[in-house]
N, C-alpha and C positions, 0 to 999 in steps of 0.2 A: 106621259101626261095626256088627258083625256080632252079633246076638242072642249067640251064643256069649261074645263080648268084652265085652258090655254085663254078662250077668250074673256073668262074673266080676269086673269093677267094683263094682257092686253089692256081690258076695260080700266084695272085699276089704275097701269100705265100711264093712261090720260087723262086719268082723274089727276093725278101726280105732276103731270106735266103742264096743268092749267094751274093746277096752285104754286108751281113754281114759276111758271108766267104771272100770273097773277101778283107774288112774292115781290116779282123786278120792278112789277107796273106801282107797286106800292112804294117800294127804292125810289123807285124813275122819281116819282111826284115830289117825294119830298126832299127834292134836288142837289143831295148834299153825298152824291154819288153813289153808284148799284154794284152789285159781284164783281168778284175782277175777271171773271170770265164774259160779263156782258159788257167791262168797260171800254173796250174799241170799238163798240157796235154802239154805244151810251153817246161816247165822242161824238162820230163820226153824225149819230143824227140831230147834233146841236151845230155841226159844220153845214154839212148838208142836208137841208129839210124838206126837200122833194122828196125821198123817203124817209118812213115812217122807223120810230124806233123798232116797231115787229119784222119789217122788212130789212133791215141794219142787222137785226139778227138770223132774220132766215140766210142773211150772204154770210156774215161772219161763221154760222154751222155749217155752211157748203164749202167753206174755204178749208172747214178742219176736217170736214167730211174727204176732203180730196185730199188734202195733206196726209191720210190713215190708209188713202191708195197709195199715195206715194212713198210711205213707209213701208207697208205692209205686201205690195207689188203683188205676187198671185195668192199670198197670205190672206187675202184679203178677202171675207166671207162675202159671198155675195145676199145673205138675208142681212147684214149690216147697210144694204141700201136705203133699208127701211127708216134709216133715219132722216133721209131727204124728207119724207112725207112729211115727219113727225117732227122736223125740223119749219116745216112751213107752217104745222101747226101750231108748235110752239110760239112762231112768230104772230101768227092771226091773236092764240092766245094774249098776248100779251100787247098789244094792240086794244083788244078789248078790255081787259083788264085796265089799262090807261085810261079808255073813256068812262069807265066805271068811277075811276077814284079823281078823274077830272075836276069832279063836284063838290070834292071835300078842298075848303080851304087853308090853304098850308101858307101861309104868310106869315105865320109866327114861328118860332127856329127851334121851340117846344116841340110843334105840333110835326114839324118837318122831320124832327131828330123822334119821334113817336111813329112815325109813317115807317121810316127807316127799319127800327126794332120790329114794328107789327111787318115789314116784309120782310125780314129774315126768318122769321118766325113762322111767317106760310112759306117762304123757302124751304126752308131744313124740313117743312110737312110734306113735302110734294116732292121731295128729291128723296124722302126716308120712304114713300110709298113706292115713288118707281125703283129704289131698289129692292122693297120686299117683291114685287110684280115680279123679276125678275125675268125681263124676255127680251132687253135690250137696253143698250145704253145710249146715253144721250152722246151728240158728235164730238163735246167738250171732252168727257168720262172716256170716250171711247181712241179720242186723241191721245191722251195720257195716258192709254193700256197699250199700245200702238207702241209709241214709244220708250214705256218701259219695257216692253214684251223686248223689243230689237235693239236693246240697249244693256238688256238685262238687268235694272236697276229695279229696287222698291217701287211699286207704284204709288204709293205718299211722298217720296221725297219728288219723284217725277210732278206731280201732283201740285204742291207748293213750288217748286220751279216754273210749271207752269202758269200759277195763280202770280206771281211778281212778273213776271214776264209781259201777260196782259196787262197787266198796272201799267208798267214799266210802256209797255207800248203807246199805250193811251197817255199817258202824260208828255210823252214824245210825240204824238201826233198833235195832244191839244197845243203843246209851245209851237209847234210850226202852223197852224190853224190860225191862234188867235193873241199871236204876234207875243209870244212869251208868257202867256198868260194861262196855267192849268185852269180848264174847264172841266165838267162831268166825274172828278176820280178828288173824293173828298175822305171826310172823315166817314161818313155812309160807308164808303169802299174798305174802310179798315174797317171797321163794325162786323162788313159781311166778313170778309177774309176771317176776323177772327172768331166768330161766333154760329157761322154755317155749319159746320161742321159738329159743332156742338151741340146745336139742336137736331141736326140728324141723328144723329147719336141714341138723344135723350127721343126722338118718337121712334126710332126704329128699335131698339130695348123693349119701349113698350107698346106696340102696337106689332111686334114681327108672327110673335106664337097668336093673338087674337086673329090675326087678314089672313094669316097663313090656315086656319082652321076655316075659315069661311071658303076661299081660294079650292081647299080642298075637298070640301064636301060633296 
């Protein structure tokens, strides 16, 4: 692979990784819960609001980031560091993203449950790019390779164990939070769970051989 190709991989990477920020921040708004990989980070910044939901998630991808050391022990590549970075970026991303759609008004359960669809929809866009990029994976993606890798299991079934998992966490932190009461992990949270994938799906088919001919020229 020729420096030139690398860093447009890279490049498209973060095109990828803003519109999947972007994706959550559209989630986030219309309050009716976001992925179930952001959902403990979703919680935690409606517990504590001294930090910010992007900062809720740059901890939550450092905590899986360490968790894929602690699995992986000297297995453990060290050009995958690279997700700290990109892990704080994801987090500014989607931070900004937030003030973006700040402005649109969501008080009616249409428009909220609209918010919801339009962010899965730049999700599954931005999660289908940075896997055509193909130069790294996000600390979630990379968790679940970790553990299937050292478990020897399908990485999809690893995959949705892991997606209920963080449900599962997040609904057990919001009852202790807020006195029995599920916050942040709604119908949104099934929406994404079950249709993320699905539109990955549907723009990586058809966007893989077009980026892929750009990529390589």
């Amino acid at each position: 692979m020729t420096k030139k190709e690398t860093a447009k991989r890279y490049a498209l990477f973060i095109i990828g990784l803003f519109l999947s920020a972007l994706g959550v921040a559209f989630t986030k708004r219309g309050e009716l819960g976001v992925s179930p990989i952001s959902s403990v980070a979703n919680v935690m910044s409606y517990k504590f609001t001294f930090f910010t939901m992007g900062t809720w998630l740059i901890i939550w991808n450092c905590v899986l980031i360490v968790g894929q050391i602690a699995i992986l022990g000297r297995k453990f590549q060290p050009i995958q560091l690279l997700q700290v970075p990109l892990s704080f970026l994801f987090g500014w991303f989607t931070d900004f993203g937030l003030w973006c759609v700040s402005h649109i008004p969501a008080d009616v359960y249409a428009v909220r449950l609209a918010m919801v669809i339009i962010g899965v929809v730049i999700l599954g866009l931005g999660i289908a790019l940075a896997v055509i990029a193909n130069v790294i994976m996000n600390s979630g993606e990379a968790f679940v390779k970790a553990v299937a890798d050292t478990a020897h299991k399908e990485f999809g079934n690893v995959k949705i164990a892991f997606d209920v998992f963080c449900v599962v966490s997040s609904i057990i932190l919001s009852l202790i939070f807020f006195d029995f009461k599920i916050v942040g992990a709604r119908e949104g949270t099934v929406i994404s769970a079950l249709f993320t994938g699905v539109v990955v799906k549907f723009f990586t088919k058809r966007l893989k051989e077009p980026v892929e001919g750009v990529l390589t020229r």
